[in-house]
Structure formats: C-alpha cells, structure tokens
C-alpha positions in Angstrom: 0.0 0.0 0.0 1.4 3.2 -0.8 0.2 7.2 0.1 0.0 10.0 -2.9 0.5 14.0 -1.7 0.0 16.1 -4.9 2.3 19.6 -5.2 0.7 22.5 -3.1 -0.5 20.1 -0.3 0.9 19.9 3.5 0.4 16.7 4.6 1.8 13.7 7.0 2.1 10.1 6.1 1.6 7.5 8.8 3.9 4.5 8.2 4.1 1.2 10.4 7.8 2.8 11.7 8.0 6.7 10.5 5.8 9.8 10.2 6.7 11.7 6.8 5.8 15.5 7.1 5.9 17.1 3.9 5.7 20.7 4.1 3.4 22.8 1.6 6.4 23.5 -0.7 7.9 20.9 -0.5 7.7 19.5 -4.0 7.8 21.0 -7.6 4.4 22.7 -9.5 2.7 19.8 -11.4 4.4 17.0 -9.3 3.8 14.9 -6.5 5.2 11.8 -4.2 4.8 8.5 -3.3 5.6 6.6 0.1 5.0 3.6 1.3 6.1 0.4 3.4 9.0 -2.2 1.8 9.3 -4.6 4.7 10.0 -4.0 9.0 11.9 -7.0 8.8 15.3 -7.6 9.6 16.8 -7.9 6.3 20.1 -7.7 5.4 21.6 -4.3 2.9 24.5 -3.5 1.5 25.8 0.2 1.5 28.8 1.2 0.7 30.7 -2.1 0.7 29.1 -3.0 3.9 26.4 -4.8 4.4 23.8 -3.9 7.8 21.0 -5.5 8.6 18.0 -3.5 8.6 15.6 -2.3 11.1 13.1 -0.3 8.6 12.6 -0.3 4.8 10.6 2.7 3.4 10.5 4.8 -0.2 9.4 8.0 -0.8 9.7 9.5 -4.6 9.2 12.8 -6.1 9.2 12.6 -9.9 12.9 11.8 -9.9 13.6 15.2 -8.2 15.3 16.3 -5.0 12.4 18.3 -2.9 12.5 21.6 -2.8 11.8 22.0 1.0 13.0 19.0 3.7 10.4 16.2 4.3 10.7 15.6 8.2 10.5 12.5 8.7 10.1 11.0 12.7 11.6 6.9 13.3 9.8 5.0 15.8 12.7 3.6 18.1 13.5 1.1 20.6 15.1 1.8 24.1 18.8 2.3 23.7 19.1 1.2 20.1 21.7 2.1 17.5 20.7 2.9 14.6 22.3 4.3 11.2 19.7 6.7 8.6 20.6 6.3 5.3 19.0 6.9 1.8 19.4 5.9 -1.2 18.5 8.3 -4.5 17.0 6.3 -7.3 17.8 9.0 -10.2 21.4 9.7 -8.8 22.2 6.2 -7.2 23.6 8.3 -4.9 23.8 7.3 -0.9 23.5 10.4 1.5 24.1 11.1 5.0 20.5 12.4 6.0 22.0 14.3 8.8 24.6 16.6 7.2 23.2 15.9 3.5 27.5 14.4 2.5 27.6 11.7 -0.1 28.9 8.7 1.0 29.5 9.4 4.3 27.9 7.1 7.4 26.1 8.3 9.9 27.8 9.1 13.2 26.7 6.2 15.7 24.2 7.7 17.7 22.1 5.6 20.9 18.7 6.5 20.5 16.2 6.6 23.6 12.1 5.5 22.9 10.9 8.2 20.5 7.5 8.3 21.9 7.6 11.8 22.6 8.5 12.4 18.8 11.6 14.6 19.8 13.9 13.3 17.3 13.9 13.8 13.8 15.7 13.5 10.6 14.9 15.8 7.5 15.8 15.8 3.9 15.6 17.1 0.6 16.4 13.6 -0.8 14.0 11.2 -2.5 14.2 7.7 -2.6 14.8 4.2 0.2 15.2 5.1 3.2 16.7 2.8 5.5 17.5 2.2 9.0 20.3 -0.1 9.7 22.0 -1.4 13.1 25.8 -0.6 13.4 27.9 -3.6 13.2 29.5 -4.1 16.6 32.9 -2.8 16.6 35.6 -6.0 17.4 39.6 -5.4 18.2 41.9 -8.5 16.8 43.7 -9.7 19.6 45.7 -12.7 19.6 43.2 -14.3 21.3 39.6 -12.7 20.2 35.9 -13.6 21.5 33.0 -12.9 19.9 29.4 -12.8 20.9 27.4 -15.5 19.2 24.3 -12.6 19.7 26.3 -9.8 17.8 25.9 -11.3 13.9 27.9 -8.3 12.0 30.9 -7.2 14.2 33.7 -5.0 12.0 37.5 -4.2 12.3 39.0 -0.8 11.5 41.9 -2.1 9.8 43.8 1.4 9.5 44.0 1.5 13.0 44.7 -2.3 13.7 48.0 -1.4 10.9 48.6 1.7 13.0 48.9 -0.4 16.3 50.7 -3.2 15.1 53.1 -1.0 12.6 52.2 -2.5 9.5 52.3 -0.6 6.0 50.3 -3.2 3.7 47.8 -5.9 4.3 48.1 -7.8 1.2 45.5 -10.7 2.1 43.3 -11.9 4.8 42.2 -15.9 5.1 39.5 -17.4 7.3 40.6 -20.9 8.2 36.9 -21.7 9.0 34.2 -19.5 6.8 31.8 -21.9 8.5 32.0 -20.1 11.9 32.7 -16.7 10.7 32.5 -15.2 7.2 34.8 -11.8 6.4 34.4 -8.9 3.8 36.9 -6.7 3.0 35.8 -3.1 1.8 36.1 0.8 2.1 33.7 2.4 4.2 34.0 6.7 4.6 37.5 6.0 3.2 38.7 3.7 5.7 40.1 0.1 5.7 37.4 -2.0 7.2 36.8 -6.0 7.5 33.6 -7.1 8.6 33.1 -10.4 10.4 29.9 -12.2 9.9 29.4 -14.6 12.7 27.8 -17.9 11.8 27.6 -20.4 14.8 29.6 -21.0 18.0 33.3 -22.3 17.4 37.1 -21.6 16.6 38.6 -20.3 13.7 41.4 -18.3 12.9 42.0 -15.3 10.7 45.5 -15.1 8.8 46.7 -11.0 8.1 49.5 -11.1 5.3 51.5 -8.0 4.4 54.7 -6.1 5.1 56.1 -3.7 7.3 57.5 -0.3 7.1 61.0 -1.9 6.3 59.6 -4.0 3.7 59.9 -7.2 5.2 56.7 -9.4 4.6 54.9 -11.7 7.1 51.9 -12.9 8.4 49.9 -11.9 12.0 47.2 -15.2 13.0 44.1 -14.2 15.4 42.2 -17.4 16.7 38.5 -16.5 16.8 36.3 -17.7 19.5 32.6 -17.3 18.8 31.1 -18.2 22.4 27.5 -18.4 23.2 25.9 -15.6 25.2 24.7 -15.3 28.9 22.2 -14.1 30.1 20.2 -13.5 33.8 17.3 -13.6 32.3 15.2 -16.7 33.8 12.9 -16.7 31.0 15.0 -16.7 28.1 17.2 -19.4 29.8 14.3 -21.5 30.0 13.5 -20.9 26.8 16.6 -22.1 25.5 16.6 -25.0 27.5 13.4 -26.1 26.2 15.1 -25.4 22.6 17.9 -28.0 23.3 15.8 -30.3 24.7 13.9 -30.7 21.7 17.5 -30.5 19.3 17.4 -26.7 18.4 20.1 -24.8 18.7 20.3 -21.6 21.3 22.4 -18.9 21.2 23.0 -18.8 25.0 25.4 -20.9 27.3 23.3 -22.8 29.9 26.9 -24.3 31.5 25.6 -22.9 34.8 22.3 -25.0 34.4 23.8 -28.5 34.3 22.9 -29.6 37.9 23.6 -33.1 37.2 27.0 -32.7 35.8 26.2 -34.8 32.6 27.6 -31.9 30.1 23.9 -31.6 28.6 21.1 -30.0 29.5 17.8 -32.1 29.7 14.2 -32.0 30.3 15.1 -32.2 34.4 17.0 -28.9 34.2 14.2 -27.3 32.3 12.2 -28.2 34.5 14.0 -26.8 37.2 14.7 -23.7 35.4 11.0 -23.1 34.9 10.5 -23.7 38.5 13.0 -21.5 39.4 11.4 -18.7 37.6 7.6 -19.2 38.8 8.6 -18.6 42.6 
C-alpha cells in the first residue's frame, strides 16, 4: 500500500515505523510523491561495501527530483538502540548522510532513547529508500579474540589495527573456517574496514599477510572464539533450555544449568529452570 500528496498540499504520512511530514512547498508545481512500506523486517543491505541489517525499509519518490523544502521524517525507536539513517536516491544512485546531507558518508553512531515523545527527527531534501540499519559491533583483533554468538555483523577498522601493530600493507586476509565466521573486506567513509559475519559457536582463525614499514613481509594469525551468550534472564534461559531439549540450537550458554553434571542440559533442568522462575 502506498500514500500519494499532490504539489501544493501539506500533509503527513503514517507509516508502520515513520511519520513523513511534507511541508506545503515541499515538491515542484505539477508534481507529486509517493511513500510507502517495503518490509519492518530484519533484512540484510549492502551500502557502501558494507552490508547492515535493517531495522526499517521505506521509499518516498518525487518525480525523480530532489524536494524543494525538507520532508521531516520522525523513526519509531526502541530503548537504547543504534541505529544508522541512510537513503538511497533512485535518479542519482547516490547514498546520502541524512543528517549533514554528505555523499557517501555514514552516519555518526548515535544511541537512541524510545521516541515516543516524537523529539527526534531526521529531515531531507532527498528522495528515494530510506533505510534504517544497526551498526555492526565494533571487534579489536587480539591474539586471542571472542565474539558474541548474539552480535551477527561485528567490524574491524583495519587502518588503526595497521597503526597499532606498525604494519604498511595488508596484502590478504584468510578465514581458516568460513563456517564459523564469514569476512568482507571493503572501504567504508575512506577507511580500511573488515567485517566479520558470525555464523555459529566455534574456533577459527583469521591469517593477516602484508609487510612492514621496512619491507619485510609476514603474516599476523588471530584465533577467533565465537562463544555463546549469557544471560540472567530466567525466562529466556528457560527458553533455550526447552530449545535444546527438543535439538534446536540456542544462542545462549546454559553451562551454569547442568545440575547433574552430565555436560547436557535435559528435560530435568528445564524443568528446574522453569520452577526457578515461577517462585
């Protein structure tokens, strides 16, 4: 389902996840635009050589043109969630920072609070997809690095990582298992980034080959632990106790749950668990 405004009207379009204010002179004489819904699911988009997952798919389109007046457009948010604005123009394929209207330039990371009293908004002249996308979770490559089986698309500035470990080049980078975590390599806002895509709880080990400053060449290995989460919260442990009773898999570590030692967790400690949580 989509919403028409014709030129010389003020109006607001209700969406599932955004209000869209178009002021009266906004658009061009004998024009008129189009919004609607693509999909509030989480669905995975690539910008700029990165790919988010995103929290919000809209379009709004003007005849191909760029409005004449700002379209104010209002996100519903979640508590205390991180969320990146971008949008895409169909005639230009152009991406544009909403905030400070630069091309190809993310969004600064910004931790949003509920929006229910409508206080923050975004506005711009720019037709086209709007999307809303989480920030990856930022990870530094230790020798030894864990990752969080719960954050699915963590990133590595790589310019800094060459900084701190004085290295001029990185030539390659290998994945001895892309079965527990997946890597892209790309530019984002000019900088060196790898983005690790976490799969399923495991080892693996990532291989960095390049040179140094003196033009020696070598290789730097970081083992990769992808652990399962923890969590206090009863329910969601019981949950997942209930899934690995009946074979699923969980994304949280129930280690602490094994009363009877056996290295599993069975229908007994579910049963415990859910207990547990009704007194």
């Amino acid at each position: 389902m989509h919403h028409r405004i014709n030129y010389g009207s003020e109006n607001t379009i209700h969406l599932k996840q955004f209000d869209l204010m178009f002021p009266l002179a906004s658009m061009k004489p004998d024009s008129y635009c189009v919004a609607g819904d693509i999909s509030q699911e989480h669905i995975p988009v690539r910008i700029m050589g990165r790919e988010m997952i995103s929290d919000g798919l809209v379009y709004f389109y003007s005849d191909g043109y760029q409005l004449e007046s700002p379209v104010i457009i209002t996100p519903y948010l979640k508590d205390d969630e991180e969320i990146d604005p971008y949008i895409f123009n169909y005639s230009t394929s152009i991406w544009t920072n909403i905030n400070t209207g630069k091309k190809f330039e993310p969004i600064i990371q910004k931790r949003m609070t509920a929006n229910t009293d409508k206080s923050y908004t975004i506005s711009t002249k720019e037709t086209g997809l709007l999307i809303f996308a989480k920030r990856p979770q930022e990870a530094i490559l230790r020798p030894l690095t864990s990752l969080s089986i719960q954050n699915k698309v963590n990133y590595v500035d790589l310019d800094e990582l060459k900084q701190t470990n004085i290295i001029k080049t990185i030539e390659d980078i290998d994945i001895s298992d892309p079965d527990i975590v997946k890597i892209y390599r790309g530019q984002v806002s000019g900088k060196d980034e790898l983005r690790l895509e976490v799969l399923k709880p495991g080892s693996s080990s990532i291989v960095l080959k390049g040179t140094d400053f003196y033009g020696n060449t070598g290789a730097k290995t970081y083992i990769i632990d992808v652990l399962l989460a923890k969590t206090d919260n009863l329910l969601l442990n019981v949950l997942a106790a209930l899934q690995t009773c009946s074979g699923m898999e969980t994304q949280y570590d129930l280690s602490d749950y094994d009363f009877n030692h056996d290295g599993k967790i069975g229908l007994s400690e579910s049963i415990r668990l859910l207990q547990k949580m009704i007194q």
